[in-house]
C-alpha positions, -999 to +999 in steps of 0.1 A: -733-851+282-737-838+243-706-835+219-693-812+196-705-821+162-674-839+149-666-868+174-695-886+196-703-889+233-682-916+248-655-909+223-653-869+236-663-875+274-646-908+282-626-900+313-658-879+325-676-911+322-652-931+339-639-903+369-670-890+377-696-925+379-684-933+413-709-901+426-733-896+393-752-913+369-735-904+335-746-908+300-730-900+267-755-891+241-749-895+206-764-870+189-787-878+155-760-881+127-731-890+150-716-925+166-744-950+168-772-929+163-791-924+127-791-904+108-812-873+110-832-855+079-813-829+063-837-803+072-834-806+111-829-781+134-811-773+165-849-773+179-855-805+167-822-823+184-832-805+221-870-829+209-852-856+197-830-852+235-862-850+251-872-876+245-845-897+252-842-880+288-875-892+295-868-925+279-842-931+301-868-922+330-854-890+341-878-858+345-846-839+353-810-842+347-780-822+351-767-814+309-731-808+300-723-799+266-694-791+245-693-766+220-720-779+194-732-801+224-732-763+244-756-750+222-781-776+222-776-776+263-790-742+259-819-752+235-830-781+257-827-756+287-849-727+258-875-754+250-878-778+285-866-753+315-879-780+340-859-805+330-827-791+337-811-785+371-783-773+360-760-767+329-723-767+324-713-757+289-674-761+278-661-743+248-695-730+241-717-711+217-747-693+218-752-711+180-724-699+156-748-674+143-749-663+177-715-659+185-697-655+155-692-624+131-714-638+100-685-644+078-670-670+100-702-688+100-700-689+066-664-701+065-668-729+088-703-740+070-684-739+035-656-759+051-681-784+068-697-790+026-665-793+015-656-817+038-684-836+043-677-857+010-640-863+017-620-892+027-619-897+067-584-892+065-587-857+052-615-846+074-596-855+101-564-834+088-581-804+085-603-799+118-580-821+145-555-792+147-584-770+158-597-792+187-565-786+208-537-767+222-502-772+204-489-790+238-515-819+240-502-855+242-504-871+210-519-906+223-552-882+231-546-864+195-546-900+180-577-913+199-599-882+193-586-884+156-600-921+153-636-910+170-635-880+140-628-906+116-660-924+119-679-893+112-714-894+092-712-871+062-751-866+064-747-859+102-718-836+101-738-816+075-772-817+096-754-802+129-727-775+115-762-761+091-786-761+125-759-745+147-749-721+117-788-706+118-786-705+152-792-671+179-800-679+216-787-647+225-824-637+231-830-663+255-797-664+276-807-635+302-839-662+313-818-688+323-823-696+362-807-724+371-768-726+381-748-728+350-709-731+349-685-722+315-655-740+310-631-726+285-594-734+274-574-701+271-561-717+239-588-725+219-596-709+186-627-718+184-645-701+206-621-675+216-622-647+246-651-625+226-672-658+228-667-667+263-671-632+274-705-624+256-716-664+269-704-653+310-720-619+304-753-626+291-763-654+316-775-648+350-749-655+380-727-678+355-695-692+366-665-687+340-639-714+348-605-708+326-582-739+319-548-722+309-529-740+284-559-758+267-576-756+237-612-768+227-617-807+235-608-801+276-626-828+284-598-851+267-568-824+270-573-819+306-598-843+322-584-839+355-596-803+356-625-804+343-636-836+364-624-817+396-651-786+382-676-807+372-677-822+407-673-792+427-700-778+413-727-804+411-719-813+448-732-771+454-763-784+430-793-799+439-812-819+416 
Protein backbone atom coordinates (compact mmCIF):
# COMPACT_ATOMS: atom_id res chain seq x y z
CA UNK A 1 0.00 0.00 0.00
CA UNK A 2 1.75 3.54 -1.16
CA UNK A 3 0.57 7.03 0.18
CA UNK A 4 -0.20 10.13 -1.08
CA UNK A 5 2.81 12.33 -0.82
CA UNK A 6 1.89 14.21 2.38
CA UNK A 7 1.22 11.66 5.19
CA UNK A 8 2.96 8.01 5.18
CA UNK A 9 1.73 4.41 4.99
CA UNK A 10 0.52 3.26 8.27
CA UNK A 11 -0.59 6.81 9.10
CA UNK A 12 -2.94 6.91 5.64
CA UNK A 13 -3.95 3.04 5.59
CA UNK A 14 -4.26 2.15 9.25
CA UNK A 15 -7.76 0.60 9.43
CA UNK A 16 -6.75 -1.20 6.00
CA UNK A 17 -3.97 -2.60 7.96
CA UNK A 18 -5.88 -3.65 10.78
CA UNK A 19 -9.46 -4.84 8.86
CA UNK A 20 -8.12 -6.49 6.15
CA UNK A 21 -4.87 -8.82 7.87
CA UNK A 22 -7.18 -11.45 9.03
CA UNK A 23 -7.23 -12.68 5.02
CA UNK A 24 -3.99 -10.80 3.56
CA UNK A 25 -0.56 -10.01 4.17
CA UNK A 26 -0.48 -6.16 4.32
CA UNK A 27 2.29 -3.69 4.26
CA UNK A 28 2.44 0.02 4.44
CA UNK A 29 5.32 1.41 2.52
CA UNK A 30 6.86 4.61 3.36
CA UNK A 31 7.86 6.08 0.48
CA UNK A 32 11.66 7.72 0.19
CA UNK A 33 11.18 11.28 1.88
CA UNK A 34 8.20 10.29 3.99
CA UNK A 35 7.61 8.61 7.69
CA UNK A 36 10.69 6.49 8.46
CA UNK A 37 12.18 6.34 5.30
CA UNK A 38 15.25 8.73 4.07
CA UNK A 39 15.45 10.88 2.41
CA UNK A 40 15.65 10.64 -1.30
CA UNK A 41 18.09 12.89 -3.76
CA UNK A 42 16.40 15.83 -5.07
CA UNK A 43 16.69 14.84 -8.56
CA UNK A 44 14.59 11.46 -8.23
CA UNK A 45 12.04 10.47 -10.27
CA UNK A 46 8.76 8.81 -10.18
CA UNK A 47 10.85 6.00 -12.05
CA UNK A 48 13.28 5.85 -9.57
CA UNK A 49 10.59 5.33 -6.47
CA UNK A 50 8.69 2.19 -8.60
CA UNK A 51 13.11 0.94 -8.40
CA UNK A 52 13.49 1.94 -5.11
CA UNK A 53 9.71 -0.19 -4.48
CA UNK A 54 11.26 -2.95 -6.34
CA UNK A 55 13.39 -3.60 -4.51
CA UNK A 56 11.83 -3.59 -1.40
CA UNK A 57 9.03 -6.09 -2.86
CA UNK A 58 11.66 -8.39 -3.45
CA UNK A 59 13.25 -7.71 -0.17
CA UNK A 60 10.48 -8.68 1.55
CA UNK A 61 10.52 -11.94 -0.64
CA UNK A 62 7.66 -11.43 -2.77
CA UNK A 63 7.93 -11.91 -6.72
CA UNK A 64 4.33 -10.63 -6.80
CA UNK A 65 2.06 -8.62 -4.79
CA UNK A 66 -1.21 -7.10 -5.12
CA UNK A 67 -0.36 -2.71 -4.95
CA UNK A 68 -2.86 -0.26 -3.70
CA UNK A 69 -2.09 3.22 -3.97
CA UNK A 70 -3.55 6.57 -3.16
CA UNK A 71 -3.31 9.42 -5.15
CA UNK A 72 0.58 10.07 -5.33
CA UNK A 73 0.88 6.43 -4.09
CA UNK A 74 -1.74 5.79 -7.42
CA UNK A 75 0.71 6.96 -9.64
CA UNK A 76 3.68 5.17 -8.68
CA UNK A 77 1.18 1.85 -8.53
CA UNK A 78 1.08 2.54 -12.19
CA UNK A 79 4.86 3.10 -12.63
CA UNK A 80 5.72 -0.13 -10.73
CA UNK A 81 2.93 -1.90 -12.86
CA UNK A 82 4.89 0.46 -16.34
CA UNK A 83 8.34 -0.74 -15.29
CA UNK A 84 7.79 -4.53 -13.53
CA UNK A 85 4.32 -5.83 -15.14
CA UNK A 86 5.05 -9.33 -13.59
CA UNK A 87 5.12 -8.25 -10.34
CA UNK A 88 1.78 -7.12 -10.05
CA UNK A 89 -1.38 -9.14 -9.87
CA UNK A 90 -3.48 -6.61 -9.53
CA UNK A 91 -3.84 -2.82 -8.79
CA UNK A 92 -6.39 -0.85 -6.92
CA UNK A 93 -5.75 2.91 -7.24
CA UNK A 94 -7.99 5.40 -4.94
CA UNK A 95 -8.09 9.06 -5.74
CA UNK A 96 -5.68 8.57 -8.55
CA UNK A 97 -3.61 10.16 -11.15
CA UNK A 98 -2.09 9.28 -14.18
CA UNK A 99 1.03 11.85 -12.76
CA UNK A 100 -0.42 15.43 -12.34
CA UNK A 101 1.12 16.23 -15.64
CA UNK A 102 -1.05 13.55 -16.70
CA UNK A 103 -4.19 14.44 -15.45
CA UNK A 104 -4.16 17.95 -14.84
CA UNK A 105 -4.52 21.04 -17.16
CA UNK A 106 -0.70 22.39 -16.91
CA UNK A 107 -1.55 25.38 -14.84
CA UNK A 108 -2.75 23.45 -11.96
CA UNK A 109 0.44 21.47 -11.96
CA UNK A 110 2.04 24.41 -11.64
CA UNK A 111 -0.14 25.82 -8.87
CA UNK A 112 0.11 22.83 -6.70
CA UNK A 113 4.07 22.53 -7.42
CA UNK A 114 4.45 26.35 -6.44
CA UNK A 115 2.29 25.67 -3.39
CA UNK A 116 4.32 22.44 -2.48
CA UNK A 117 7.96 25.23 -2.60
CA UNK A 118 6.29 27.45 -0.71
CA UNK A 119 5.39 25.16 1.72
CA UNK A 120 7.92 22.97 2.01
CA UNK A 121 9.99 25.51 4.31
CA UNK A 122 7.09 26.33 6.57
CA UNK A 123 6.23 25.59 10.08
CA UNK A 124 4.30 22.04 10.40
CA UNK A 125 1.54 23.90 11.73
CA UNK A 126 1.07 25.83 8.52
CA UNK A 127 1.52 23.05 6.14
CA UNK A 128 -0.85 21.31 7.79
CA UNK A 129 -3.49 24.41 7.57
CA UNK A 130 -3.25 24.77 4.08
CA UNK A 131 -3.47 21.12 2.51
CA UNK A 132 -5.75 19.15 5.44
CA UNK A 133 -8.88 20.93 4.09
CA UNK A 134 -8.16 19.34 0.77
CA UNK A 135 -7.78 15.67 1.94
CA UNK A 136 -11.57 15.40 2.89
CA UNK A 137 -15.17 15.95 2.58
CA UNK A 138 -16.62 18.91 4.77
CA UNK A 139 -18.67 16.06 6.90
CA UNK A 140 -15.62 13.98 8.14
CA UNK A 141 -15.25 13.36 11.83
CA UNK A 142 -12.84 15.52 13.29
CA UNK A 143 -10.88 12.81 15.49
CA UNK A 144 -9.82 11.38 11.87
CA UNK A 145 -9.12 15.16 10.65
CA UNK A 146 -6.90 15.41 13.87
CA UNK A 147 -5.00 12.12 13.35
CA UNK A 148 -4.32 12.51 9.59
CA UNK A 149 -3.29 16.23 10.59
CA UNK A 150 -0.60 14.84 13.08
CA UNK A 151 0.76 12.14 10.35
CA UNK A 152 1.07 15.57 7.84
CA UNK A 153 2.82 17.17 10.54
CA UNK A 154 5.80 15.04 10.50
CA UNK A 155 6.36 15.69 6.95
CA UNK A 156 10.11 15.89 5.34
CA UNK A 157 10.55 19.11 3.58
CA UNK A 158 13.16 17.40 1.20
CA UNK A 159 10.62 14.62 0.64
CA UNK A 160 7.58 16.58 0.11
CA UNK A 161 9.55 18.48 -2.54
CA UNK A 162 11.11 15.17 -4.20
CA UNK A 163 7.44 13.57 -4.70
CA UNK A 164 5.01 16.74 -5.71
CA UNK A 165 8.34 17.60 -8.56
CA UNK A 166 8.36 13.66 -9.82
CA UNK A 167 4.59 13.37 -9.97
CA UNK A 168 4.40 17.07 -11.45
CA UNK A 169 6.67 15.71 -14.69
CA UNK A 170 4.73 12.95 -14.80
CA UNK A 171 2.42 11.32 -18.14
CA UNK A 172 1.49 7.54 -18.02
CA UNK A 173 -1.29 8.28 -20.14
CA UNK A 174 0.76 6.47 -22.92
CA UNK A 175 1.08 3.38 -21.03
CA UNK A 176 -2.49 2.99 -19.32
CA UNK A 177 -4.28 1.14 -22.52
CA UNK A 178 -1.31 -1.92 -21.78
CA UNK A 179 -2.33 -2.66 -18.49
CA UNK A 180 -3.66 -6.39 -18.15
CA UNK A 181 -4.20 -7.22 -15.04
CA UNK A 182 -7.62 -6.48 -12.97
CA UNK A 183 -7.40 -2.97 -11.70
CA UNK A 184 -10.20 -1.29 -9.49
CA UNK A 185 -10.58 2.89 -9.01
CA UNK A 186 -11.91 4.12 -5.93
CA UNK A 187 -12.97 7.68 -5.86
CA UNK A 188 -14.84 9.93 -3.29
CA UNK A 189 -17.55 12.02 -5.15
CA UNK A 190 -16.27 14.95 -3.05
CA UNK A 191 -12.84 15.24 -3.62
CA UNK A 192 -11.18 18.17 -5.22
CA UNK A 193 -8.42 16.72 -6.00
CA UNK A 194 -8.90 14.52 -8.40
CA UNK A 195 -12.19 15.46 -9.52
CA UNK A 196 -14.84 13.62 -12.11
CA UNK A 197 -12.47 14.72 -15.46
CA UNK A 198 -9.65 12.68 -13.59
CA UNK A 199 -11.54 9.63 -12.66
CA UNK A 200 -13.17 9.47 -15.94
CA UNK A 201 -10.00 9.84 -18.28
CA UNK A 202 -8.21 7.13 -15.42
CA UNK A 203 -11.70 4.46 -15.86
CA UNK A 204 -11.51 5.18 -19.59
CA UNK A 205 -8.15 4.65 -20.62
CA UNK A 206 -7.49 1.34 -18.69
CA UNK A 207 -8.63 -1.91 -19.92
CA UNK A 208 -11.85 -3.61 -18.18
CA UNK A 209 -11.29 -1.12 -14.97
CA UNK A 210 -13.72 -1.07 -12.27
CA UNK A 211 -14.83 2.57 -11.14
CA UNK A 212 -16.11 2.23 -7.50
CA UNK A 213 -17.76 5.74 -6.28
CA UNK A 214 -17.91 6.49 -2.46
CA UNK A 215 -20.64 9.28 -2.19
CA UNK A 216 -20.02 11.79 0.38
CA UNK A 217 -16.19 11.41 0.50
CA UNK A 218 -13.38 13.32 -0.34
CA UNK A 219 -9.71 12.32 -1.00
CA UNK A 220 -8.16 10.26 2.01
CA UNK A 221 -11.16 7.36 1.86
CA UNK A 222 -9.15 5.14 3.28
CA UNK A 223 -9.40 7.13 6.73
CA UNK A 224 -12.97 8.92 5.78
CA UNK A 225 -14.61 5.76 5.04
CA UNK A 226 -12.69 2.64 5.79
CA UNK A 227 -15.50 0.52 6.06
CA UNK A 228 -16.14 0.90 2.32
CA UNK A 229 -13.24 0.81 0.99
CA UNK A 230 -12.18 -2.38 3.17
CA UNK A 231 -15.49 -4.07 2.01
CA UNK A 232 -14.03 -3.20 -2.02
CA UNK A 233 -10.81 -4.03 -1.38
CA UNK A 234 -11.93 -7.43 -0.24
CA UNK A 235 -14.45 -8.13 -2.66
CA UNK A 236 -12.22 -7.72 -5.22
CA UNK A 237 -9.09 -9.45 -4.29
CA UNK A 238 -11.22 -12.57 -3.25
CA UNK A 239 -12.26 -12.48 -7.48
CA UNK A 240 -8.11 -12.09 -7.88
CA UNK A 241 -5.73 -14.62 -8.03
CA UNK A 242 -2.29 -14.00 -7.19
Amino acid sequence: MLPGYVGDGPGTFRFQLEGLSDAFTVVAWDPPGSGLSSDPPQDFRLADYADVLAGFVQALGYSKVHTLGLSFGAGLALEFYRRFPSMSSSLILLSGYAGWAGSLPPDEVERRIEQVRLLADETPARFVEAVLPSMFSGTVPQGVADEFAATIAAFHPVGLRSMAEAFAEADLTDSLSSIAVPTMLIYGDEDVRAPRAVREALHDAIPDSQLVMLNGVGHVSTLEAPERVNEEVRSFLDRVPI
